[in-house]
N, C-alpha and C positions, 0 to 999 in steps of 0.2 A: 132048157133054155130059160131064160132069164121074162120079166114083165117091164114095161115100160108104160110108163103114163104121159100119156099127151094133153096138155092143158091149149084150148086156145085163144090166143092172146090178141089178135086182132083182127080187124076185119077183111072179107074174101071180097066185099064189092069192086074196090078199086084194083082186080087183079086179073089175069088172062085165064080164061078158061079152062083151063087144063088145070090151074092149080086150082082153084075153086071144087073142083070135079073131085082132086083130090083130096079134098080139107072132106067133102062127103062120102069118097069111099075109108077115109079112117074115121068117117063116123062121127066127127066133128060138126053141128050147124049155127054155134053164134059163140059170142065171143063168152067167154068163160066154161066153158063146156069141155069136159075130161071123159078120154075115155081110157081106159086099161088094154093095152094089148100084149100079146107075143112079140119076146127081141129077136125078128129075124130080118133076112136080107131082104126081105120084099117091102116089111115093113119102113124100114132105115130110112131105104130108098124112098118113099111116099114123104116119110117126114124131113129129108133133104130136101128135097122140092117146094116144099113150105115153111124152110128154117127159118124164114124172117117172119110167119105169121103164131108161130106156134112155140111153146116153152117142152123141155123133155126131162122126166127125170124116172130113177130108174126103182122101181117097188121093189122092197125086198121080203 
C-alpha cells in the first residue's frame, strides 16, 4: 500500500465534534501540521470527513 500525507489547513474550532475528534485521531492538532500515514480504507474515510479542513497528497 501506498503513503499519503495529510497537511492541515484549517481550523477544527468552528466545527462539530465528531470532526474535531477526527482531525485528533489522524493525529493532526493545529493548523499547519502534517502527518504521513497508510493509504487505506479506514484511513480515506477519517480524511473524507474533514475534506474541507485538510489538503492530501500522496508520498512516493
Amino acid at each position: 500500500m501506498g503513503r499519503i500525507k495529510v497537511t492541515q489547513l484549517r481550523s477544527k474550532v468552528a466545527n462539530i465534534p465528531s470532526q474535531r475528534e477526527t482531525l485528533r485521531t489522524l493525529g493532526l492538532k493545529r493548523i499547519g501540521d502534517v502527518v504521513v500515514k497508510e493509504d487505506r480504507p479506514e484511513i480515506r474515510g477519517m480524511i473524507y470527513a474533514v475534506r474541507h479542513l485538510v489538503k492530501v497528497e500522496e508520498v512516493k
